[in-house]
C-alpha positions as CSV (number, residue, x, y, z in Angstrom):
1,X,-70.5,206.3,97.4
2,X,-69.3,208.1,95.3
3,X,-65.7,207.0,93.7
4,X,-64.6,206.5,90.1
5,X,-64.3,202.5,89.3
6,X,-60.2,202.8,89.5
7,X,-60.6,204.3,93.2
8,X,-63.2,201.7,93.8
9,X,-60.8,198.2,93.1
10,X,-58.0,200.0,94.5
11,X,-60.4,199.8,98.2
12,X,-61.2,196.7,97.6
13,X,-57.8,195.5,97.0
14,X,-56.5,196.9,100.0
15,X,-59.7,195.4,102.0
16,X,-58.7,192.1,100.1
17,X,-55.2,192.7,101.5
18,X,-55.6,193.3,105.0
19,X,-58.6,191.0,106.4
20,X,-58.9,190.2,109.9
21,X,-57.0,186.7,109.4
22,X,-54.4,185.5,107.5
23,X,-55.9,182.8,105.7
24,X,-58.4,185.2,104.1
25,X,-55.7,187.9,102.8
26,X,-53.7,184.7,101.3
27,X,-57.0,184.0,99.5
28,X,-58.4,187.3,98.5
29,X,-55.6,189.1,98.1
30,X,-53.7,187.7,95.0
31,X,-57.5,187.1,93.7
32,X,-58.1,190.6,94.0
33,X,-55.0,191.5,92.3
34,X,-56.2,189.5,89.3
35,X,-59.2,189.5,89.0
36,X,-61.1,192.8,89.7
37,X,-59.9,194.8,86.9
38,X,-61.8,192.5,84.5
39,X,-65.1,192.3,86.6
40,X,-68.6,193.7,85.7
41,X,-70.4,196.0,87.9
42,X,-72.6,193.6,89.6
43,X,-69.8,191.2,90.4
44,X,-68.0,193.9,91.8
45,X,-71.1,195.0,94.1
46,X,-71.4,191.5,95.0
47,X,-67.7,191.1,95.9
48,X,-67.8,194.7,97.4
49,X,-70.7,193.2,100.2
50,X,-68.3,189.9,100.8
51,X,-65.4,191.7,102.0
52,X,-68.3,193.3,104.9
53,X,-68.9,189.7,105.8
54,X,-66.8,188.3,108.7
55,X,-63.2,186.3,108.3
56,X,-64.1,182.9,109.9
57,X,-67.5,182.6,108.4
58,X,-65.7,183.3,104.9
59,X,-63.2,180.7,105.7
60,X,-65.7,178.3,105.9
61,X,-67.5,178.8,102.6
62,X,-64.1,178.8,101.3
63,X,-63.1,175.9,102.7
64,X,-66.2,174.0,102.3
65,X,-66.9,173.3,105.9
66,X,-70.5,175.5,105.5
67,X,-72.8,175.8,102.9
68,X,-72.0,179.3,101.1
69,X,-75.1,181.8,101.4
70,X,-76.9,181.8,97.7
71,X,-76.3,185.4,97.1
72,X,-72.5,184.6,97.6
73,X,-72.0,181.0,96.2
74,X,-71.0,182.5,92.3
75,X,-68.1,184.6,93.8
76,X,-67.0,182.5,96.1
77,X,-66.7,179.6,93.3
78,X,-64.8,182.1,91.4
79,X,-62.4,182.7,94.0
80,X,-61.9,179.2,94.8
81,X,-61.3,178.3,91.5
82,X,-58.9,180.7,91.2
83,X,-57.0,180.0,94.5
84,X,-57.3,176.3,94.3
85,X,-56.4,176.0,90.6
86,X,-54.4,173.3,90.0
């Protein structure tokens, strides 16, 4: 794909935005709104492939009710950190 990086978090931040339920723009919405700008590349390639994965099964590493998939578990700590912060 070709896009410049500004193009690229804008996408994401609408994909963060407009999920399939609720719950998960709630989560990923404000996260993406904060958090994006100041990611590197590779955390933005490995948040770019979550927002492919599927609402409920998010929801549920997010939640804690399934283990989170390895290749996932360092964003999805970052995200809960941030949504769950205290």
């Amino acid at each position: 794909m070709n896009e410049t990086p500004e193009n690229r978090i804008k996408r994401m931040q609408m994909r963060s935005w407009r999920r399939g339920i609720k719950e998960m723009d709630m989560i990923l919405g404000p996260f993406s709104d904060t958090e994006l700008v100041g990611m590197d590349a590779a955390t933005l390639d490995t948040y770019d492939a979550l927002l492919w994965e599927n609402d409920q099964e998010l929801y549920t590493w997010v939640n804690g009710t399934k283990p989170t998939p390895e290749r996932f578990s360092a964003i999805i700590t970052t995200v809960c950190a941030h949504t769950f912060k205290k």
